[in-house]
C-alpha positions as CSV (number, residue, x, y, z in Angstrom):
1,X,142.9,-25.7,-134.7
2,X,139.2,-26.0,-133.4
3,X,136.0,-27.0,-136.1
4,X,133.4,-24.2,-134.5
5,X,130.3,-24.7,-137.1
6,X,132.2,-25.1,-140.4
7,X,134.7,-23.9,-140.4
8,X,138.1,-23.8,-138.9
9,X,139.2,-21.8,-136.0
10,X,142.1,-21.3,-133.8
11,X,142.2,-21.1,-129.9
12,X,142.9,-17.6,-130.0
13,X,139.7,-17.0,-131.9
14,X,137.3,-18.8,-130.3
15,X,138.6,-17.1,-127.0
16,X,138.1,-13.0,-128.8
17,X,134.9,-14.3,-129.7
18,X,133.6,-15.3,-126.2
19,X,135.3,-12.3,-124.8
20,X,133.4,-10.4,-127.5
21,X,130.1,-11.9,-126.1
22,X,130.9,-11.7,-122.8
23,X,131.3,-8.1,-123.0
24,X,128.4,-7.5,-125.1
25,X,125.8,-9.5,-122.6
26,X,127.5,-7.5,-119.6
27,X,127.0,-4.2,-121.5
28,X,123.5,-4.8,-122.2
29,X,122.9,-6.1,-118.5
30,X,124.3,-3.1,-117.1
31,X,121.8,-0.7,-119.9
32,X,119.4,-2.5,-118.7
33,X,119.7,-1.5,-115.1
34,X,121.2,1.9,-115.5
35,X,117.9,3.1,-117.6
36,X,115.5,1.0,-115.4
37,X,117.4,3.1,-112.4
38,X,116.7,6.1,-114.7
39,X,113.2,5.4,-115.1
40,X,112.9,4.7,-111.7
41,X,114.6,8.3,-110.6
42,X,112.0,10.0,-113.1
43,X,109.0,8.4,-111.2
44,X,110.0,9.3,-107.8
45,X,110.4,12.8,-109.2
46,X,107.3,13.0,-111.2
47,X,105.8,11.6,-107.8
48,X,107.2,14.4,-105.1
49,X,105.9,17.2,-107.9
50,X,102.2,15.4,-107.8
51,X,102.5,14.8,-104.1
52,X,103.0,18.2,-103.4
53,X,100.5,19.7,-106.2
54,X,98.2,17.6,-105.4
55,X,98.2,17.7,-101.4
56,X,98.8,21.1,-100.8
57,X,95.0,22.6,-100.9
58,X,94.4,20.0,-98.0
59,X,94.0,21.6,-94.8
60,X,94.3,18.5,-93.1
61,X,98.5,18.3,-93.6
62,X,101.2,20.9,-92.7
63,X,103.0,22.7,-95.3
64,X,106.4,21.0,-93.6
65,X,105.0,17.7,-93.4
66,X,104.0,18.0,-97.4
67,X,107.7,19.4,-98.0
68,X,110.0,16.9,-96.1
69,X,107.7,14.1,-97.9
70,X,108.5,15.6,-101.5
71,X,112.1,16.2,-100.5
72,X,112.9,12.9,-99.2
73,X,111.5,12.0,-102.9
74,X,113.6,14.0,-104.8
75,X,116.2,13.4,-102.9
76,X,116.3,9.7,-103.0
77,X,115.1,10.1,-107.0
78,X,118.1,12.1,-107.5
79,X,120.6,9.8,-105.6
80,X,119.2,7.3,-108.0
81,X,119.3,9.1,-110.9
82,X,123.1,9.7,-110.5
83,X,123.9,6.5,-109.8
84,X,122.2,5.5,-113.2
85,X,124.2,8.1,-114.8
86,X,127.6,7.0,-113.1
87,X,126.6,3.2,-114.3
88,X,125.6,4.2,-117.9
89,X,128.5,6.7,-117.8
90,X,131.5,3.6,-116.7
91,X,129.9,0.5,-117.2
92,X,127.7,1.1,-121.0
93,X,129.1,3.8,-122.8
94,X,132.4,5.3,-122.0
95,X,133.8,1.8,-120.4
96,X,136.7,1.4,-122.2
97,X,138.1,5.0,-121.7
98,X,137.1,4.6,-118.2
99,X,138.8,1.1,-117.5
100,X,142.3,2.8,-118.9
101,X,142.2,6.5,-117.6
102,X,140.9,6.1,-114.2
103,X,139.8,2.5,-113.1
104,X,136.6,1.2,-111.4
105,X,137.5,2.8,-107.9
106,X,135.9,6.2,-109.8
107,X,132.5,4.7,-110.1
108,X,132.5,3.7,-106.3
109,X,133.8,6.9,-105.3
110,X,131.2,9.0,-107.2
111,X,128.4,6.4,-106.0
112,X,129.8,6.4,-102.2
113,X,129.6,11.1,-102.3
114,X,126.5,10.5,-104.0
115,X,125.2,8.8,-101.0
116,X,126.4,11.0,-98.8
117,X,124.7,13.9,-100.2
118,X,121.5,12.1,-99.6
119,X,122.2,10.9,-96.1
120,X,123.3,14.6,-95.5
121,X,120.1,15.8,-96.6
122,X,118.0,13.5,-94.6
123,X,119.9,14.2,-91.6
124,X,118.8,17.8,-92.0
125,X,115.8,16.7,-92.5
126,X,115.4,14.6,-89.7
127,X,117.1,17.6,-87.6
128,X,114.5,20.0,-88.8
129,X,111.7,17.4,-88.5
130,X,112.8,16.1,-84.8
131,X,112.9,20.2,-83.8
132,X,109.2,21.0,-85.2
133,X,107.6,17.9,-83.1
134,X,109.6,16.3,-80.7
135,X,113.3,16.2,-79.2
136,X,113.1,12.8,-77.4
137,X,113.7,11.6,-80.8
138,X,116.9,13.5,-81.7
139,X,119.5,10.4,-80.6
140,X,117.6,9.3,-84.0
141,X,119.2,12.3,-86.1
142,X,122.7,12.0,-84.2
143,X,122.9,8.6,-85.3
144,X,122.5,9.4,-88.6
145,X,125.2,11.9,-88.8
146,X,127.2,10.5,-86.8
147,X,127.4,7.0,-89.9
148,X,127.7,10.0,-92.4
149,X,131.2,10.9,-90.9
150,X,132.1,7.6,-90.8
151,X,131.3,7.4,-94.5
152,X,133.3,10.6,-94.7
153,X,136.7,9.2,-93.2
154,X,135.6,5.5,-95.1
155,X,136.1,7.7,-98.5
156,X,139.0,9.6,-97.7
157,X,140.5,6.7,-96.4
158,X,139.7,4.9,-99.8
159,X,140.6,7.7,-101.9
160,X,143.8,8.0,-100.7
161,X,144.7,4.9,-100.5
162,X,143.9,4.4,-104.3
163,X,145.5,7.3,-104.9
164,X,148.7,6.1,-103.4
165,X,148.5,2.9,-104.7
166,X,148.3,4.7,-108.6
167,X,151.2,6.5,-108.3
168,X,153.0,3.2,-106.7
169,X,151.6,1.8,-110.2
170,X,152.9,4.4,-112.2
171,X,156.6,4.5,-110.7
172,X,156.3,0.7,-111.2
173,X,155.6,1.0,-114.7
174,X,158.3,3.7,-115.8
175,X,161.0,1.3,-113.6
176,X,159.8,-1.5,-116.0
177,X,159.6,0.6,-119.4
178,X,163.2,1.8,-118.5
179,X,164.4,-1.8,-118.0
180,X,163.6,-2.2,-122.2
């Protein structure tokens, strides 16, 4: 028995008590920076919309130029905005249903494709840009798809493994309930 500010407590208490605190502080941590993220995705948005309103009486800048600048915006607005949501989504709201059903793998999976969307659309991007002005620049664009396939294999090396290692997990567990 423990005397924690009047009154008496066990070992056992105390410890549900910090855990209780602990997991409150890192929930409202992780709010914090999924809507800041969120906010963050909603200006870059609001930006490629006023950057391309607003820029395309000028004579002075292509139509392509104006576009690959407010798609490069929204892009990386929405990559960010979906990792906010995937954060909010497994770390703030649903993290207990999360932690049991599917694990924390999920969140760096969804995170990892989300980033390969993006990359993906830069690349073409890039592609497209590279064949409007220049080729002596394309080695720039192969690089870039070329570290999207490696991501590619990376995550379905990943997701596999994880995969195999669940269903290890799961045999493991009905060998043990059948030992009771």
């Amino acid at each position: 028995m423990l005397y924690l500010g009047g009154k008496m407590s066990t070992i056992k208490e105390v410890k549900k008590r910090e855990e209780k605190f602990f997991l409150i502080m890192t929930k409202s941590i992780y709010a914090l920076i999924g809507y800041g993220l969120s906010l963050f995705s909603l200006i870059l948005i609001f930006y490629a919309f006023y950057n391309f309103v607003n820029h395309s009486a000028d004579e002075g800048i292509s139509i392509f130029q104006l576009i690959f600048k407010s798609t490069i915006a929204l892009t990386l607005g929405l990559a960010i905005f979906d990792l906010a949501k995937n954060l909010l989504e497994h770390e703030v709201i649903y993290r207990e249903q999360f932690l049991h059903e599917t694990g924390s793998h999920k969140l760096l999976e969804k995170f990892l494709i989300s980033i390969i969307i993006a990359l993906s659309i830069e690349a073409l991007m890039t592609v497209f840009k590279i064949a409007l002005v220049d080729y002596k620049d394309i080695l720039y664009a192969v690089y870039l798809i070329i570290a999207i396939s490696i991501m590619i294999v990376s995550l379905s090396f990943f997701h596999k493994n994880n995969q195999t290692l669940e269903k290890s997990a799961t045999k493991g567990a009905e060998k043990f309930s059948d030992i009771d």
